[in-house]
C-alpha positions in Angstrom: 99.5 -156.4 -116.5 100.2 -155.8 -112.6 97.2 -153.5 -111.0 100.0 -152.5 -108.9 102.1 -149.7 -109.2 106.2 -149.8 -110.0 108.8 -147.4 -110.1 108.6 -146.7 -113.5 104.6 -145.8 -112.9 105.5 -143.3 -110.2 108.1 -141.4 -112.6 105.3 -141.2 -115.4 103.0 -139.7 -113.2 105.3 -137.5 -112.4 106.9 -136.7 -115.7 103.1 -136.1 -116.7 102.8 -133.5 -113.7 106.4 -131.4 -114.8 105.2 -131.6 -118.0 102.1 -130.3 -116.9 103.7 -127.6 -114.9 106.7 -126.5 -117.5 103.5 -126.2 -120.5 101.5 -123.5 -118.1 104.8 -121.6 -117.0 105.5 -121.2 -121.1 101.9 -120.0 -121.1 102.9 -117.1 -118.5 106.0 -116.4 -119.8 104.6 -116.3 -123.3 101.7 -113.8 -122.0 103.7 -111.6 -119.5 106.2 -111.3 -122.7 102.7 -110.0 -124.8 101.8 -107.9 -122.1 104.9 -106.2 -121.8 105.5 -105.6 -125.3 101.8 -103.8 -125.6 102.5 -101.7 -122.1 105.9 -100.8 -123.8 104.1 -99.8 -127.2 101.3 -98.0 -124.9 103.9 -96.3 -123.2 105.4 -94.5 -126.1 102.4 -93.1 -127.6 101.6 -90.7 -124.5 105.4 -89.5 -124.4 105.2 -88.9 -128.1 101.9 -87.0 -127.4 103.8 -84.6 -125.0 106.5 -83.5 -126.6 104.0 -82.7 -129.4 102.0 -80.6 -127.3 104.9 -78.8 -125.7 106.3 -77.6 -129.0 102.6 -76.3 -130.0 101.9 -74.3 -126.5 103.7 -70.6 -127.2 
């Protein structure tokens, strides 16, 4: 095999890097999309917790 590159070589390589690029953007996405879920759960509890403590205060 040729030790020099062709056009086909140069669009692996680069196939390789979108690949590369498109794997850790799921990552994020996949993460953020955790996150937000959690911060959403989070954010109900303390709501909850004052509407309980405004019914108890005469």
């Amino acid at each position: 095999m040729s030790r020099t590159k062709v056009g086909v070589d140069y669009f692996a390589d680069e196939a390789k890097e979108y690949l590369a690029s498109a794997t850790e953007l799921v990552e994020k996405m996949e993460h953020n999309t955790y996150s937000s879920a959690q911060m959403g759960k989070t954010m109900v509890l303390p709501a909850s917790v004052s509407r309980l403590t405004s019914r108890s205060t005469p």
